[in-house]
C-alpha positions as CSV (number, residue, x, y, z in Angstrom):
1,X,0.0,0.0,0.0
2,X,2.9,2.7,0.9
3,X,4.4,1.7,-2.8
4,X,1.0,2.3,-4.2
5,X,0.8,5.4,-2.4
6,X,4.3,6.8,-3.0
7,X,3.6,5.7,-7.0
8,X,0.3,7.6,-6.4
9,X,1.9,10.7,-5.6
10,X,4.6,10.4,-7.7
11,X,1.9,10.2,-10.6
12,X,0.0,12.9,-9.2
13,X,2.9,15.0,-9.0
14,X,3.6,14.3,-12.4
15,X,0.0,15.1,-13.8
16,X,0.2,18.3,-11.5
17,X,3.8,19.2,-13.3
18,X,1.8,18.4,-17.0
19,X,-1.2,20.4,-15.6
20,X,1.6,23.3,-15.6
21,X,2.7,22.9,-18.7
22,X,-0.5,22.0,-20.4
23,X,-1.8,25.7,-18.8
24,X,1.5,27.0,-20.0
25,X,1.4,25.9,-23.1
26,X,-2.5,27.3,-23.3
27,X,-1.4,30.6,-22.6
28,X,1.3,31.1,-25.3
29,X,-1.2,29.0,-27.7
30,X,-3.5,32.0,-26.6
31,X,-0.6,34.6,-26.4
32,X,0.1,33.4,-30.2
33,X,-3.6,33.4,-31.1
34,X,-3.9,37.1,-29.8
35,X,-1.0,38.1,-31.6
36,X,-2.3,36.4,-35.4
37,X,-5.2,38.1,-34.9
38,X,-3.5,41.6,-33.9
39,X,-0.8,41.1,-37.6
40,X,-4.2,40.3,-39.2
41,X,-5.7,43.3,-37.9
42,X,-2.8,45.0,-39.3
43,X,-2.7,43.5,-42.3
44,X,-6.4,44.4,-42.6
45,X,-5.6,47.9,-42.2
46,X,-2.6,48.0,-43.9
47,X,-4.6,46.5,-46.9
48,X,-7.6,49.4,-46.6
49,X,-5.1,51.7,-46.3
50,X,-3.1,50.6,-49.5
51,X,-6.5,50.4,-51.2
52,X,-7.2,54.1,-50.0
53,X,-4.2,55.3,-51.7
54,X,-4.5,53.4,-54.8
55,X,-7.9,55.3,-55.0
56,X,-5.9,58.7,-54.2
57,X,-3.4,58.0,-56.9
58,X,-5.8,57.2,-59.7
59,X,-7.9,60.5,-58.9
60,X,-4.7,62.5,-59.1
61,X,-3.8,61.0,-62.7
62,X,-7.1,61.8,-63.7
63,X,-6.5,65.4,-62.6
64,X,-3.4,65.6,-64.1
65,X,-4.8,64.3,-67.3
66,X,-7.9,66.5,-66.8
67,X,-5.1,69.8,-66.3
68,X,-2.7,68.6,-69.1
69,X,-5.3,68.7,-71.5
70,X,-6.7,72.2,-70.2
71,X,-3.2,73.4,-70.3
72,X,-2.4,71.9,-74.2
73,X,-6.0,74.0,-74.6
74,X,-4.8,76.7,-73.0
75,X,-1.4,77.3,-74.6
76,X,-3.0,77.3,-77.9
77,X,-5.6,79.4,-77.2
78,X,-2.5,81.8,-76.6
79,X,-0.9,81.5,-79.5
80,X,-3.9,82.1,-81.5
81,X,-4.4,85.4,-79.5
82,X,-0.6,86.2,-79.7
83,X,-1.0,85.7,-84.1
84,X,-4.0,87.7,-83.8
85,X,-2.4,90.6,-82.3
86,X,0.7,90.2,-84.5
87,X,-1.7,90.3,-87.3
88,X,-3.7,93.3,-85.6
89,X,-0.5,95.7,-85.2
90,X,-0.4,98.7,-87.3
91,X,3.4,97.7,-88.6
92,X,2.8,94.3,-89.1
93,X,4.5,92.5,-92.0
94,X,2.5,90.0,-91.6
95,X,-0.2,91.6,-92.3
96,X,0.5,94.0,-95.1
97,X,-3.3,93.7,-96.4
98,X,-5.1,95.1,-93.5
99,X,-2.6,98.4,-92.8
100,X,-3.6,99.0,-96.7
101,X,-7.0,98.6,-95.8
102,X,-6.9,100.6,-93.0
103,X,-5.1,103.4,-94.2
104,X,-8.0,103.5,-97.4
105,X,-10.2,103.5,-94.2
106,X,-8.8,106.6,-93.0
107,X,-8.8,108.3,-96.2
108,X,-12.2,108.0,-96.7
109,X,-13.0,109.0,-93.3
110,X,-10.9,111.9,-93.8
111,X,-13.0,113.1,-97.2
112,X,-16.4,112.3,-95.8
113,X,-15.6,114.9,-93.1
114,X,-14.8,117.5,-95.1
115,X,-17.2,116.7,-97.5
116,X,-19.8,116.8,-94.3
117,X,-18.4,120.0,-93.1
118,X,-19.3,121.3,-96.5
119,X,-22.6,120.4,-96.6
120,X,-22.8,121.8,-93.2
121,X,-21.6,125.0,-94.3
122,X,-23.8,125.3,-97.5
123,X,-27.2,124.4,-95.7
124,X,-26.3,127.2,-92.6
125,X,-25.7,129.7,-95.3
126,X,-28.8,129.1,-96.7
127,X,-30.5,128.6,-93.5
128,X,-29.4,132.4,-92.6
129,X,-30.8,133.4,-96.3
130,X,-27.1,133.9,-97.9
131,X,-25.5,132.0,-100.4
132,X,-23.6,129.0,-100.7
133,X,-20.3,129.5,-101.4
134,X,-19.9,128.0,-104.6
135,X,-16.4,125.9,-104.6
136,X,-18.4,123.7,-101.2
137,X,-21.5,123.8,-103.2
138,X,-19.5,122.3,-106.6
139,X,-17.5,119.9,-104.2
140,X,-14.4,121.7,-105.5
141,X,-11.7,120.8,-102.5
142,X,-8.0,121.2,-102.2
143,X,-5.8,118.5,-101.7
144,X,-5.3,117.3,-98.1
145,X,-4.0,114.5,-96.5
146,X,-0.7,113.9,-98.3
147,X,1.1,112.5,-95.1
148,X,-2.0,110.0,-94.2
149,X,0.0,106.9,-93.9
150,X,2.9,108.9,-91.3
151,X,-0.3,110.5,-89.6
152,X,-1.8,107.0,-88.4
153,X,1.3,106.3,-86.4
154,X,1.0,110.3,-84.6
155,X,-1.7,110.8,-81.5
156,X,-1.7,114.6,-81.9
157,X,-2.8,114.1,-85.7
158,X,-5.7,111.3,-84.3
159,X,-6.1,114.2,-81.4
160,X,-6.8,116.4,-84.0
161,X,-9.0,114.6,-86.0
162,X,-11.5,113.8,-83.6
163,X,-11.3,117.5,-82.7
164,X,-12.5,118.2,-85.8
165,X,-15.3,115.6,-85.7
166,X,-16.6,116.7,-82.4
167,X,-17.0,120.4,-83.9
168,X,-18.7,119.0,-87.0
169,X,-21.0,117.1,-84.4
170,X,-21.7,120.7,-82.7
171,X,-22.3,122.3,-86.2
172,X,-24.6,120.4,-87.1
173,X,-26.6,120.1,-83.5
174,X,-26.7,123.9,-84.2
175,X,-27.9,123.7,-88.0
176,X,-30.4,121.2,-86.8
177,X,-31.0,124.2,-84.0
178,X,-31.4,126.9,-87.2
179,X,-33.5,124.2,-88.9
180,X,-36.3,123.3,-86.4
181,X,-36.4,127.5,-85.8
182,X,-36.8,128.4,-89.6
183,X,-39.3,125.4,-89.9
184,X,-41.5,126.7,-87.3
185,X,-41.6,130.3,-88.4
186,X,-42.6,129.2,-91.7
187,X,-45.4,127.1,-90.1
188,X,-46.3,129.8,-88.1
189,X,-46.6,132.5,-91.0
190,X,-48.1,129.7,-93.0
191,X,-50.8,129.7,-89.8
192,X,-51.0,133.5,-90.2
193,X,-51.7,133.6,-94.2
194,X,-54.5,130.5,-94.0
């Protein structure tokens, strides 16, 4: 019986020192476990996050495609402006057609406002009851302008002529004036005779 007992312990001892180790063992099993699932957490994340920055990366190249394009619009939108305004400059050579143009332009300008500021002139004269002077009333004019083409490039000479437009816009506010006063005194002594 004391052999059986003393084997008894002894085996008891030994399932109490395997109890240990079984526990021990359950608790790094359990230690591991935690820690698999924590680096799978991780990984979890990690993967999001990657996914999350894929996502950010494609929107910025479709911005950058979006900007390159509205840039490559943009820079030739500028060099069709720049071409327009080469072409648009008075001294141009590229562009030889439209400072002929213009300058005819300004000629005829020029000879409709003189030819204005005679008819002006005639119809005032006759207004006030004298008469014409004959050389506005045959058209008969000297000849002007002979430096038109140097007088484009000069402010004083533009300064000038739109002087002399603004007076021919007063003469004939007044001759409009002398007009509308003649017209109704001869309504009124029409009014008078009837």
């Amino acid at each position: 019986m004391e052999s059986w007992q003393k084997e008894c312990d002894s085996l008891r001892k030994i399932v109490e020192k395997q109890q240990q180790k079984m526990d021990q063992l359950r608790s790094q099993v359990q230690s591991l476990e935690q820690e698999v699932a924590q680096e799978e957490g991780t990984s979890q994340a990690l993967r999001e996050e990657a996914q999350r920055r894929d996502a950010a990366l494609q929107q910025l190249r479709t911005a950058v495609k979006e900007l390159s394009v509205q840039n490559q619009d943009l820079i030739e939108k500028n060099l069709t402006l720049q071409e327009h305004l080469r072409q648009a400059q008075p001294g141009s050579t590229s562009s030889p057609d439209m400072a002929q143009l213009a300058l005819e332009l300004h000629q005829e300008l020029a000879s409709c406002l003189q030819d204005l500021q005679a008819v002006c002139s005639i119809v005032t004269q006759r207004a006030q009851g004298h008469d014409p002077n004959l050389s506005l009333l045959l058209g008969i004019h000297s000849a002007q302008y002979p430096g038109t083409q140097l007088d484009l490039q000069k402010p004083d000479v533009i300064r000038r002529k739109l002087e002399e437009v603004q007076q021919l816009r007063r003469d004939i506010e007044d001759l409009r004036t002398t007009m509308s006063d003649r017209y109704a005194q001869d309504m009124g002594e029409n009014c008078v005779t009837q």
